[in-house]
C-alpha positions as CSV (number, residue, x, y, z in Angstrom):
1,X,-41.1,22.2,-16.8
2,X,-39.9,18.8,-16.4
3,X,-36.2,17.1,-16.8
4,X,-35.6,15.0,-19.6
5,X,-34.4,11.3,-18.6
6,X,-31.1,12.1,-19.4
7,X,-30.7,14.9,-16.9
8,X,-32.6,12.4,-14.2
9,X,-30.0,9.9,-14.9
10,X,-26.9,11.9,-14.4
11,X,-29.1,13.2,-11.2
12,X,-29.7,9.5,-10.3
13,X,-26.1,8.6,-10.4
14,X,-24.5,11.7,-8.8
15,X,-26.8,11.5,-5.7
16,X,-26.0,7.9,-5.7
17,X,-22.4,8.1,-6.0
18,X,-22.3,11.1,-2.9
19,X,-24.3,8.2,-1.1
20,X,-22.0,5.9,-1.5
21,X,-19.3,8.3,-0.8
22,X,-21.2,9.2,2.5
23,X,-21.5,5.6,3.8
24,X,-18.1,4.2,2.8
25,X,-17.0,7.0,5.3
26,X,-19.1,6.4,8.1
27,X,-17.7,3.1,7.6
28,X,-14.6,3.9,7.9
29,X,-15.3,6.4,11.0
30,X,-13.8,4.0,13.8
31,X,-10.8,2.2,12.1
32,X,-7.1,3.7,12.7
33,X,-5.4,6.1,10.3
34,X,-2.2,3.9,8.5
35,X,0.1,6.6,10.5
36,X,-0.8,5.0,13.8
37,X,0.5,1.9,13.4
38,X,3.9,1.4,14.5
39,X,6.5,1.7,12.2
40,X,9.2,-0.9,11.1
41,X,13.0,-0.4,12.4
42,X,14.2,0.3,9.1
43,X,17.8,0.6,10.5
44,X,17.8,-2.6,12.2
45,X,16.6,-4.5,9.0
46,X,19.3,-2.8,6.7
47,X,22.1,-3.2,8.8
48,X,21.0,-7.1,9.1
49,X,20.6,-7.2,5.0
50,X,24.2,-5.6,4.4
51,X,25.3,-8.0,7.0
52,X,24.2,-11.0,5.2
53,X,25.1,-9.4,1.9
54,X,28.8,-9.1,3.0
55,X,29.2,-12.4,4.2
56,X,27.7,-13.7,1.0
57,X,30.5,-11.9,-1.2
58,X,33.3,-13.3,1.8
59,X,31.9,-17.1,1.0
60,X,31.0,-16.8,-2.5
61,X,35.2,-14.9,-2.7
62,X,36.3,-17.8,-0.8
63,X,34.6,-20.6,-2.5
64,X,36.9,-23.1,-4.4
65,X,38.6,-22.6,-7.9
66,X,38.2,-25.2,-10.5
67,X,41.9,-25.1,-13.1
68,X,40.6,-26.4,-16.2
């Protein structure tokens, strides 16, 4: 008994998709995990953008009035 083309298809592109699956992670066998890398100082950085944020509202507070 024989499979009809449609069943060689789908057997065509499941095999071919678990192919691709298979090399894209022997590809990917050497390169470092996105947790390895070092991570940013988040405190740092925060601590500098409510600096400037606060100094922004001082100057924009103290900025000159125009009476009209």
């Amino acid at each position: 008994m024989t499979d009809s083309p449609e069943e060689d298809a789908i057997a065509n592109e499941i095999t071919a998709a678990a192919r691709a699956a298979r090399e894209s992670a022997e590809r990917a066998e050497g390169t470092p995990e996105p947790a390895d890398k070092k991570k940013w100082p988040l405190t740092q950085i925060g601590i500098g953008i409510g600096s400037a944020a606060l100094a922004a509202a001082v100057i924009y507070a103290a900025r000159p009035r125009k009476d009209d």
